[in-house]
C-alpha positions as CSV (number, residue, x, y, z in Angstrom):
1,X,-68.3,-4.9,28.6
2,X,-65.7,-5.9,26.6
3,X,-64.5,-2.4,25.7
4,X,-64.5,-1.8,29.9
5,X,-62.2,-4.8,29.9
6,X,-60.4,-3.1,26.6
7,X,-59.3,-0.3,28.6
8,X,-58.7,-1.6,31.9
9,X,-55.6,-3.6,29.9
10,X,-54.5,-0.4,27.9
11,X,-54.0,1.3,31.3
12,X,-52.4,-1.8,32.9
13,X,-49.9,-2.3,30.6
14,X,-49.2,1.5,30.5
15,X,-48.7,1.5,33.9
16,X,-46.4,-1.4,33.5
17,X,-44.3,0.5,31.0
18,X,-43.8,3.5,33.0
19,X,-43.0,2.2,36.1
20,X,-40.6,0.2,34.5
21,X,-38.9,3.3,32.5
22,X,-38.6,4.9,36.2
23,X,-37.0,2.2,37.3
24,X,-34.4,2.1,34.3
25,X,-33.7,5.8,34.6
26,X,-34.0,5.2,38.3
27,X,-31.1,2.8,37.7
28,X,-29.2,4.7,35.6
29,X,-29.0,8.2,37.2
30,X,-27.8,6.0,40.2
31,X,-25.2,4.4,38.5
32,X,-23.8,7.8,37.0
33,X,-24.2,8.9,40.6
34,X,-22.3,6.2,42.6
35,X,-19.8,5.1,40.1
36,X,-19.3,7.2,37.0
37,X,-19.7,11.0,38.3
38,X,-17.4,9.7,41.6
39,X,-14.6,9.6,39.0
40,X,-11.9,12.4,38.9
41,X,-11.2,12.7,34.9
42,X,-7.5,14.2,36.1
43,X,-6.6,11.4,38.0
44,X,-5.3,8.6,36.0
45,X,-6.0,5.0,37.3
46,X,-2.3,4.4,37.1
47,X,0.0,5.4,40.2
48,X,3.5,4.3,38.7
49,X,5.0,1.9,36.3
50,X,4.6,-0.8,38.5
51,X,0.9,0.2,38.0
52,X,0.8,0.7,34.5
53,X,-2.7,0.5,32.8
54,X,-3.0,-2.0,29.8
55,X,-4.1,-0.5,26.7
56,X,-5.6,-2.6,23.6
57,X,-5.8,-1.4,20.1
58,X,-7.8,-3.0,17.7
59,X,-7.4,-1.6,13.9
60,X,-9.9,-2.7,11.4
61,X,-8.7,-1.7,7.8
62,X,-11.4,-0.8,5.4
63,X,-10.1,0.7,2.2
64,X,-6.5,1.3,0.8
65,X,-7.4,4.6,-0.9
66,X,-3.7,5.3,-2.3
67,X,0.2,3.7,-2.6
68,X,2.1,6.6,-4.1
69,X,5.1,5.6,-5.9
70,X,6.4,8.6,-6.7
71,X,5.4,10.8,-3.4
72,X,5.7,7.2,-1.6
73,X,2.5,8.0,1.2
74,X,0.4,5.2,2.1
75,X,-3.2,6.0,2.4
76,X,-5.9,4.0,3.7
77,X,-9.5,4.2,6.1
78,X,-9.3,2.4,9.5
79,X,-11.5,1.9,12.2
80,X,-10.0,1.6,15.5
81,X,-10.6,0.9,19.1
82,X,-8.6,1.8,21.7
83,X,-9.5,-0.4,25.1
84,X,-8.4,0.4,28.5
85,X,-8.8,-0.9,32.1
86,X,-10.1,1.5,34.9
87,X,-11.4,-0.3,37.9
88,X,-12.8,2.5,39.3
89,X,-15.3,2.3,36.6
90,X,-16.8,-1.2,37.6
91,X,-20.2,-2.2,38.9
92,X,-22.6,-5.2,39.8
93,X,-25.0,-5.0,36.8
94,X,-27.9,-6.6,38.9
95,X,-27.7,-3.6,41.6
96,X,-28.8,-1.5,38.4
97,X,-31.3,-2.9,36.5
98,X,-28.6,-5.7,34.7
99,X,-27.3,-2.3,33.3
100,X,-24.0,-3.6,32.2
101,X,-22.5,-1.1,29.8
102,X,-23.2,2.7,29.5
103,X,-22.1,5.7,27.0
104,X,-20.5,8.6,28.9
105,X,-18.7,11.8,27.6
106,X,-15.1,11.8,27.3
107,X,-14.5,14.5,29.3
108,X,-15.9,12.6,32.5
109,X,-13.3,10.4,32.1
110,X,-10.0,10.0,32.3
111,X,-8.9,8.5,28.7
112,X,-5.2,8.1,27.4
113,X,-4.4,11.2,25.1
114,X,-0.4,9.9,24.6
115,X,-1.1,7.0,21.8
116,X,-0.1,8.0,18.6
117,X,1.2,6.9,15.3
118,X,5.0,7.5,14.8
119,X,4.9,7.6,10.8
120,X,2.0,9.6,10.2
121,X,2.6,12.5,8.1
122,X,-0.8,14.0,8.5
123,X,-1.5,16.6,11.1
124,X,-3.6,13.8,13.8
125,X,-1.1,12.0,14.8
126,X,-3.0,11.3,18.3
127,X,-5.9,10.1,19.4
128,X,-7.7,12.6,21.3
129,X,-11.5,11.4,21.9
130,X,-12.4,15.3,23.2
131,X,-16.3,15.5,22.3
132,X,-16.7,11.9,21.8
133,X,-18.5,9.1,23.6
134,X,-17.1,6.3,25.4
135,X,-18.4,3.0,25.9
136,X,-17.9,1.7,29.8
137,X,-18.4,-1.9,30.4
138,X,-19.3,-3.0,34.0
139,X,-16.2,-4.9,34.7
140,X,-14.1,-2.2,34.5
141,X,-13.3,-1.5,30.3
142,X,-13.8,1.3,28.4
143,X,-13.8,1.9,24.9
144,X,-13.0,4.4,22.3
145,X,-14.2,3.9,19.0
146,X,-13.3,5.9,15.8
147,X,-13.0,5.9,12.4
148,X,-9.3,7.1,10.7
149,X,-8.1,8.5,7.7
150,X,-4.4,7.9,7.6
151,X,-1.5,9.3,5.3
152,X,1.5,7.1,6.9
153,X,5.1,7.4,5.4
154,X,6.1,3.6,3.4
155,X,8.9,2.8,1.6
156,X,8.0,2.0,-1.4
157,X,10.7,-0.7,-3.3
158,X,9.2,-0.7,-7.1
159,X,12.6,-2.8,-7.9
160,X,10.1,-5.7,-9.2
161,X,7.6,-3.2,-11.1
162,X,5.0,-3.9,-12.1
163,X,5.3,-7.4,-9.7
164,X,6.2,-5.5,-7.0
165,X,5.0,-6.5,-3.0
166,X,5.0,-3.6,-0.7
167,X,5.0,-3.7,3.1
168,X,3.3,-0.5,4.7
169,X,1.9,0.1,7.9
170,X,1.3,2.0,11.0
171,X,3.6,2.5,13.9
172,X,1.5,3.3,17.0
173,X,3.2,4.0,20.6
174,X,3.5,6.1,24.1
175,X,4.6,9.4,23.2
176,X,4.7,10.0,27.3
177,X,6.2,7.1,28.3
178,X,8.1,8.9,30.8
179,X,5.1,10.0,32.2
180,X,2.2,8.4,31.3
181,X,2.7,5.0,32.3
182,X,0.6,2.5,29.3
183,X,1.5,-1.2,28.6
184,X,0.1,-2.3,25.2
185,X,-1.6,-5.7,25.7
186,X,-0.8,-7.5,22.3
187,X,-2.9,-10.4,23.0
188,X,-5.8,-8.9,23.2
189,X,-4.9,-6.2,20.1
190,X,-6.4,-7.1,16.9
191,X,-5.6,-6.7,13.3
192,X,-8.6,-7.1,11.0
193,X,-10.5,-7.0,7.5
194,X,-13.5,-7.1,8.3
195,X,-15.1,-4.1,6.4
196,X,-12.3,-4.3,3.9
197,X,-13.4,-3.1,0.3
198,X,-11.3,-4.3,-2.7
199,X,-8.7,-1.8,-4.3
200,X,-8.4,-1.6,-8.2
201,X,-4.6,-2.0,-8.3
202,X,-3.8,-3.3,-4.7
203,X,-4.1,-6.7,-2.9
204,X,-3.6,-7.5,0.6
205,X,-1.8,-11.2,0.6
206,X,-1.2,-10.8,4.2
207,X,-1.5,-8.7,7.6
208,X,-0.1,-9.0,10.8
209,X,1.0,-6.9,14.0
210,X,3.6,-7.4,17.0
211,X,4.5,-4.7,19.9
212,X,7.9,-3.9,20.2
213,X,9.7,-3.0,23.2
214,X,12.9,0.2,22.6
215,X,15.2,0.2,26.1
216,X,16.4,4.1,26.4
217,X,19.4,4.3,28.5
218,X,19.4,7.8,28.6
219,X,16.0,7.8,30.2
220,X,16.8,4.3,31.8
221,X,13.5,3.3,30.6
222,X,11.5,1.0,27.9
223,X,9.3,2.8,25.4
224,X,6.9,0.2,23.9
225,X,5.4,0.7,20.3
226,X,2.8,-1.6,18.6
227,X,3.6,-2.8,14.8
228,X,0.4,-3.1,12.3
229,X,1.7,-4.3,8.7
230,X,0.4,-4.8,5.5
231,X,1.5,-7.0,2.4
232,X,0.1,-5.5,-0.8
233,X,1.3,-7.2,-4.2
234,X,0.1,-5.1,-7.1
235,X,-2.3,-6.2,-10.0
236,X,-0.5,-6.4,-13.0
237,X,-2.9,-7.3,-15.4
238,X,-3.4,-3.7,-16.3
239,X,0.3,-3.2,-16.4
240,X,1.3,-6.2,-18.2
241,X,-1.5,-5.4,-21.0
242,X,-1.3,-1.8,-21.6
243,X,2.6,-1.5,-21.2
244,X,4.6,-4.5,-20.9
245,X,2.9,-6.1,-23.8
246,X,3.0,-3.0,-26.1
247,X,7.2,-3.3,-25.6
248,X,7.3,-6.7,-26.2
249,X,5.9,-5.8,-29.8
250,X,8.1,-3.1,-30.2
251,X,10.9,-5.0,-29.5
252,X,9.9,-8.1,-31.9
253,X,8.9,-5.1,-34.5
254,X,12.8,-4.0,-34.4
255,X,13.6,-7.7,-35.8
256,X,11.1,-6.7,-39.2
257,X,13.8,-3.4,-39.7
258,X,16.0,-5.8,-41.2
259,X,13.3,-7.5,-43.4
260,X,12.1,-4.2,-45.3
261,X,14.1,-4.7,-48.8
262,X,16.6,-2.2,-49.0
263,X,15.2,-0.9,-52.2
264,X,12.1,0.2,-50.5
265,X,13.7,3.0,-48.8
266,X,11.8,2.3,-45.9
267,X,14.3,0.8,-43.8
268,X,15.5,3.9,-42.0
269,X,11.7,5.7,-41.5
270,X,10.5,1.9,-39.6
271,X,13.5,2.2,-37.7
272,X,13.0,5.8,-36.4
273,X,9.6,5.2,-35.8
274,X,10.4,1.8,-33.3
275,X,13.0,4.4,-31.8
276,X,11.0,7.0,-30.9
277,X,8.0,4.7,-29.5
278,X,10.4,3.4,-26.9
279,X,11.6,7.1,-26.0
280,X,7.8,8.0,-25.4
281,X,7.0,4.8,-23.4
282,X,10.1,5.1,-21.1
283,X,9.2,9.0,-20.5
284,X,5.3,7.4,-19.6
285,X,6.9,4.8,-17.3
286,X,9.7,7.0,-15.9
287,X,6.7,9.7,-14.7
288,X,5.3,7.5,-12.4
289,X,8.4,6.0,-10.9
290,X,10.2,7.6,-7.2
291,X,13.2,10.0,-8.0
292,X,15.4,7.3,-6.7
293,X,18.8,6.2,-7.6
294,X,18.9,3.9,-5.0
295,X,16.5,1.8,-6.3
296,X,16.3,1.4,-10.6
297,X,13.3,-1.2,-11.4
298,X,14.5,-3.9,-13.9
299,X,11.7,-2.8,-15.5
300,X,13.2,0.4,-16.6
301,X,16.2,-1.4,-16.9
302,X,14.7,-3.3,-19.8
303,X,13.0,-0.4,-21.7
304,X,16.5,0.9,-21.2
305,X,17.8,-1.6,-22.9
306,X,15.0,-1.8,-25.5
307,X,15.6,2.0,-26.3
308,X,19.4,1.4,-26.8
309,X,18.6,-1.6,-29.0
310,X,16.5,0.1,-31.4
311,X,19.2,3.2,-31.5
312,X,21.4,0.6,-32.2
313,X,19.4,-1.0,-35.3
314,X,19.0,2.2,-36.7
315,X,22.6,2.8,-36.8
316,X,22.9,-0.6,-38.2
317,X,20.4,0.5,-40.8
318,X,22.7,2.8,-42.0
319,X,25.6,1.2,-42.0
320,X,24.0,-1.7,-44.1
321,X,22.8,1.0,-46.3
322,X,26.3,2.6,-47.0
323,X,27.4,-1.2,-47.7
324,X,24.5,-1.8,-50.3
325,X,25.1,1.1,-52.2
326,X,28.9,1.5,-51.9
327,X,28.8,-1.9,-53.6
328,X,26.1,-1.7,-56.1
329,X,26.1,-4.0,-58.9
330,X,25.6,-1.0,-61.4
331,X,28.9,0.5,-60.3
332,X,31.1,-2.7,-60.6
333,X,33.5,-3.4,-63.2
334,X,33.4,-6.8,-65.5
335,X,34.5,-10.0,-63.8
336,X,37.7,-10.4,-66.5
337,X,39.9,-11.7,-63.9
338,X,39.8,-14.9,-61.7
339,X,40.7,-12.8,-58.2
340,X,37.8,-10.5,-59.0
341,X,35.2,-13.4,-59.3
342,X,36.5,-15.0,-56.0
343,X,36.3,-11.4,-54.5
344,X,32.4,-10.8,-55.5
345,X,31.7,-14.4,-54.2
346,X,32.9,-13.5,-50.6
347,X,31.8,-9.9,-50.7
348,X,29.7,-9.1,-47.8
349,X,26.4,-7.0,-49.3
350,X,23.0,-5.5,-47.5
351,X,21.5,-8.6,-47.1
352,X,24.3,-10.5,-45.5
353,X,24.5,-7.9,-43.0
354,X,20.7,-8.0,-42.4
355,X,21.0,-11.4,-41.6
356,X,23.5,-10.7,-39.5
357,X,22.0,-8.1,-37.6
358,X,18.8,-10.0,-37.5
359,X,20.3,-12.8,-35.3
360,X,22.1,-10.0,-33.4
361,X,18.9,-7.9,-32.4
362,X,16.8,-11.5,-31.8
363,X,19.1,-12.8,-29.2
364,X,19.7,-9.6,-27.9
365,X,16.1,-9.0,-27.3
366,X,15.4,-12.6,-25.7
367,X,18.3,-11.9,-23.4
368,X,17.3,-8.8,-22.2
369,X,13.7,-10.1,-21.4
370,X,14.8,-13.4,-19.4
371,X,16.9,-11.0,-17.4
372,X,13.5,-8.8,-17.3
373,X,11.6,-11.8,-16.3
374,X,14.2,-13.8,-14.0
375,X,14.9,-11.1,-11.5
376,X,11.0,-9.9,-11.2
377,X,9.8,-13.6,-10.3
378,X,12.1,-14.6,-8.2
């Protein structure tokens, strides 16, 4: 008995399901029939300006893969949805089954294919959603959702290396504005870090967007574009420790030239050596740098000036060595004479020079790194 009753539910509640999946598909073959196949994908829902239909983008940054100093490319992974009103596309959900949003192929549909990104310098500039799906909402919205990989042109200002703050972007408009009539709606655009995954030398302090509206009087018409900006300051930790910090020791090395005794003969090899270190870190420094001579980081400025300094102390090396042994003690003649007694007494030797040049080298290093330092936090 119980088993009778055991299968008498089964095929109840079979029944139940199957009449109900006929009357979804029922409902959703007769949707695509009254509303969404009744749509001419040729015909845009726009007539005339006056008409215009209002287009949202929402960008949602996920990675910064690359900021290229030296090529100057920005490159990062988006995802972005482009939103768009067509009220021939709307329905009462409870005439079909509380249906109230579908997926349909693109090429059903009319969809914009003039959006694109003015400082792209990859070969997609527009968004074509050919072969996609679209997402229509039952109050007249549809969407376009897709994922971008971006290579956008930024000018990159590495005056402030390596505390530099970069401002990138994308640049995103109506390439036929004269045709295709589109209003961006920037209140209901979005700018987002949602899915954002950290970068190993980059940090996003701050992100923003605007839409922007260009008047062409030769077209006697206004060409709108939408603004998506990013704030990246760079993590110099790395920097500071494996370069910055390295100078800094050279530079303090240079002082020690002038300690070596002069009967070592060691003063002119230490000083060669110190040279040549700051030629190789300023080649290191220089390779990754923009061939610019607009813009000169004060960086480079101060390795600059470190290099010249130690060229300097080696020169000074050598002229304190010609003085030491010009006037060695060995090659002097006997002090018989008052004037030659006061003369030795107020001789300059070596060591009075490499006092001298101590001092010099010391302040010249601690100005050049305030001016280093003062014009890279400011």
């Amino acid at each position: 008995m119980k088993a009778t009753f055991r299968v008498l539910e089964l095929v109840i509640l079979s029944s139940a399901l199957l009449l109900q999946g006929e009357v979804k598909g029922s409902n959703r073959s007769e949707l695509f029939k009254n509303v969404i196949n009744k749509v001419d994908p040729d015909i845009a829902p726009f007539e005339s300006a006056l008409t215009s239909t209002y287009v949202t983008i929402s960008l949602n940054i996920m990675s910064i893969a690359e900021v290229d100093e030296k090529q100057q490319p920005f490159s990062g992974a988006y995802l972005v949805t482009l939103g768009w009103g067509d009220s021939r596309l709307s329905w009462d959900p409870k005439m079909y089954g509380n249906i109230s949003s579908v997926q349909v192929k693109a090429e059903k549909l009319w969809y914009p294919t003039s959006v694109c990104m003015f400082n792209e310098i990859g070969n997609d500039k527009c968004f074509d959603a050919k072969d996609k799906q679209l997402t229509v909402y039952s109050y007249g919205s549809v969407l376009y959702t897709t994922y971008l990989d971006s290579v956008s042109q930024c000018k990159i200002d590495v005056t402030k290396y390596p505390f530099d703050t970069q401002f990138c972007g994308l640049a995103m408009g109506n390439n036929n504005f004269g045709t295709e009539f589109l209003t961006f709606n920037e209140e209901y655009s979005s700018f987002l870090l949602q899915y954002l995954q950290p970068n190993e030398v980059w940090e996003i302090k701050n992100h923003t967007y605007y839409v922007n509206n260009f008047f062409i009087s030769a077209l006697n018409s206004t060409q709108q574009q939408i603004y998506f900006f990013l704030q990246v300051d760079r993590k110099a930790f790395y920097v500071v420790i494996s370069t910055l910090l390295p100078v800094i020791i050279l530079s303090v090395l240079n002082l020690f030239c002038f300690v070596v005794p002069i009967e070592s003969g060691e003063k002119m090899g230490f000083a060669m050596a110190i040279f040549l270190t700051f030629a190789v870190f300023l080649t290191i420094i220089n390779d990754s740098m923009p061939k610019s001579s607009d813009v000169i980081p004060y960086f480079t400025i101060y390795l600059l000036t470190q290099l010249v300094i130690s060229g300097l102390v080696v020169v000074l090396e050598t002229f304190v060595l010609l003085v030491h042994f010009h006037f060695s003690t060995n090659k002097e003649e006997p002090d018989t004479d008052e004037k030659l007694r006061l003369k030795k007494k107020f001789r300059v030797t070596g060591v009075h020079l490499d006092i001298a040049f101590f001092l010099f080298v010391l302040f010249s290093n601690i100005f050049s790194f305030l001016y280093f330092l003062l014009n890279v936090i400011r």
